[in-house]
N, C-alpha and C positions, 0 to 999 in steps of 0.2 A: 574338632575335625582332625583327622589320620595328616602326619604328617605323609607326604609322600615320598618314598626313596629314591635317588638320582640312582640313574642307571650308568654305568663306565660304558661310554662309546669305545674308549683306546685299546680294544680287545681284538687278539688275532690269536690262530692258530694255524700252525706251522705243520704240516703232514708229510708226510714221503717214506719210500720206502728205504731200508739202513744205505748206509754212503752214497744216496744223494746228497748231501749237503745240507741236513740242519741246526746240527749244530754251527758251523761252518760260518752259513749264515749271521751267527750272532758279534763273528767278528766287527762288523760294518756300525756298532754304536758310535756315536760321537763323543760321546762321555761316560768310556765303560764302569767308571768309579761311580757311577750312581746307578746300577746293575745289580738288583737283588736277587741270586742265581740259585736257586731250589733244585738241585742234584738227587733226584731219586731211582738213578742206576745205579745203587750201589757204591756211591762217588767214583764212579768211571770219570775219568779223566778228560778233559774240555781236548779238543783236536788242536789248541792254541796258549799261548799264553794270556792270562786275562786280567783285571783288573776289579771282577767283579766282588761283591761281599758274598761267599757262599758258604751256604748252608748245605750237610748231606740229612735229608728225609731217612728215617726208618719207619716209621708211622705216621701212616696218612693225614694223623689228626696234627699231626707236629705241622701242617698249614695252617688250621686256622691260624694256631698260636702267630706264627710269623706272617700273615695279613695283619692279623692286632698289632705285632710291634712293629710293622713297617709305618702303621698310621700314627705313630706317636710322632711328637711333634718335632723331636732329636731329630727322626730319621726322614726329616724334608730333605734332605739333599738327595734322598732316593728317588729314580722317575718311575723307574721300571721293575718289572718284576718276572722271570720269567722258571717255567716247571718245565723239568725235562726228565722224563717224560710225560705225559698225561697218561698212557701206555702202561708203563712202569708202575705208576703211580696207583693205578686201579689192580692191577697184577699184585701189587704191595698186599691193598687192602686186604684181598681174597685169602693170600698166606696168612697176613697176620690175625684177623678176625673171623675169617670163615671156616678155611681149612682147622679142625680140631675143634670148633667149637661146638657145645654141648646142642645149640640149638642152630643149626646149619638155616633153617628157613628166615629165622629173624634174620642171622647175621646176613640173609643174601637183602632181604630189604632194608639193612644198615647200609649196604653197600649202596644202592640208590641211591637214599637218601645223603648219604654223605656227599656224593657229590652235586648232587642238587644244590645244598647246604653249602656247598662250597663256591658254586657259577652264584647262587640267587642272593647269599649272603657279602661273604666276603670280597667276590669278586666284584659283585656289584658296587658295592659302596664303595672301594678302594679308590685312591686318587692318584692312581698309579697305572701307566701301563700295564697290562698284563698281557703276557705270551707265553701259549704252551704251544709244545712242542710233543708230537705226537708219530707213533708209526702206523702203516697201514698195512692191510690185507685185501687179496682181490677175493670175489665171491661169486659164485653163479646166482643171480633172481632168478628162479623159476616162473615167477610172477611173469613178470618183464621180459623175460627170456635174453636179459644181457649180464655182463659182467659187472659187476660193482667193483670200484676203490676205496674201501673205508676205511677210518678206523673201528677196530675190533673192540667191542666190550659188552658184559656180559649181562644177564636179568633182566629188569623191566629198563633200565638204557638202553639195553640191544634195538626195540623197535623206537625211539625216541629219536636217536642218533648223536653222538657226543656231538656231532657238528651242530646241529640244530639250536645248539647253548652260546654258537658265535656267530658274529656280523659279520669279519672277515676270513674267511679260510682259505689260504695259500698253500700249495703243492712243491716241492723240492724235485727238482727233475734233472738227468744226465743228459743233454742234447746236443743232437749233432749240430757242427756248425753249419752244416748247409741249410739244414730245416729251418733255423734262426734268420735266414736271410730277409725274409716275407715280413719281419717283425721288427725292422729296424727303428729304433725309438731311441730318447736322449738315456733311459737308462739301463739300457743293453748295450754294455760297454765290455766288446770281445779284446782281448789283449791280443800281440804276437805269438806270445807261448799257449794261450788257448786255442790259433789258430793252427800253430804245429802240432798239435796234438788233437784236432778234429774234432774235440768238445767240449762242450761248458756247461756248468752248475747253473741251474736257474730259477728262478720263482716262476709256477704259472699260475696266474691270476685271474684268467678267464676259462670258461668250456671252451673245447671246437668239438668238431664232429668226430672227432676221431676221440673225444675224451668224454664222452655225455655219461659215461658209468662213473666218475668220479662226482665228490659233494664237495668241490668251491663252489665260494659263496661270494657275494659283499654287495657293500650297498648300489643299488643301483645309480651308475654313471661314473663311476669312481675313478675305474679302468679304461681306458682307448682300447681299441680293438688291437691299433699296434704295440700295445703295450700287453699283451697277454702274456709275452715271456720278459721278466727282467731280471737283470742281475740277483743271486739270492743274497744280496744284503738288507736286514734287516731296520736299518734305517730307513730306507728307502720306502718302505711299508707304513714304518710310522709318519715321513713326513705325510706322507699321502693320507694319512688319515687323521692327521690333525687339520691341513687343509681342507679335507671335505668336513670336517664338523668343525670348520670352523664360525 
């Protein structure tokens, strides 16, 4: 009989568009020293000082590799895992294997495939956190006749949806402190200097009606209604999701 493959619940991705806050975000670990940090902008520079063990990506396949050594048995003291970008990361593949190559049509269905291979394989069975970290682009559906929020990617993923590969997808937002008022919850924590200055960085966690073009996601009941905007600390994500599968 097939053995059967555990599935990693502890998976989120992080969307927003540039200086929302998601890198920013990643400040809020409790124990950044066990933060396996996959830099595939070029090793563009973290917005902080970190504590993370990082890695800078130039080829996309230099993930598997480091999912295999994070599972080795040394690197238990590792929890988390996190790609930044997903964005980046697919942009990568294209230069490095599409663009120039003898046979452009393979390499676009290598492209797929790889990251298929990379959510259904590695990420799966990992026993690690994982969090990417992704940009978005708005879109007109003609379909629909509204605006979409996604993230952007390219071939037989375009109709799939990179979201569609996560249980939880959270949004990076600049918001006004007055719109925040309605949403007061324990971890929507506005400081002084974020109230002199009129706005705050924040995780949205649920639709409202003014957001139905964007793809968060998560499991149902997770979130409180007053809880659709919180702080964008990243822990706060994970605690909440090891609670519910718990």
């Amino acid at each position: 009989m097939a053995q059967t493959q555990q599935v990693n619940d502890n998976l989120i991705m992080i969307v927003g568009k540039s200086a929302t806050g998601k890198s920013a975000s990643l400040m809020g670990f409790d124990e950044p020293e066990g933060v396996i940090y996959a830099n595939c902008e070029a090793g563009k520079k973290l917005p902080f000082k970190s504590k993370f063990k990082q890695f800078v990506i130039t080829d996309p396949y230099q993930l598997y590799e480091m999912f295999d050594w994070a599972e080795k048995p040394e690197q238990s003291k590792y929890h988390t895992i996190v790609i930044d970008t997903q964005t980046y990361l697919m942009d990568m593949f294209e230069s490095v294997h599409v663009i120039g190559s003898a046979n452009t049509q393979q390499q676009w269905g290598a492209y797929a495939q790889y990251f298929q291979n990379l959510m259904q394989q590695y990420v799966a069975r990992s026993s690690k956190n994982v969090i990417f970290l992704a940009h978005t682009v708005d879109e007109h559906n003609a379909t629909d006749m509204i605006m979409e929020t996604k993230v952007p990617v390219k071939g037989a993923l375009k109709g799939k949806g990179i979201e569609s590969f996560f249980s939880q997808v959270v949004a990076t937002k600049k918001m006004a402190i007055k719109d925040l008022a309605v949403y007061e919850n324990p971890l929507l924590i506005i400081t002084d200097r974020e109230r002199a200055l009129g706005y705050k960085h924040v995780f949205q966690v649920n639709l409202t009606k003014d957001t139905v073009g964007e793809r968060l996601r998560g499991p149902m009941g997770m979130w409180d209604d007053k809880e659709t905007f919180i702080d964008n600390n990243v822990q706060f994500l994970l605690n909440r999701l090891h609670e519910y599968y718990a």
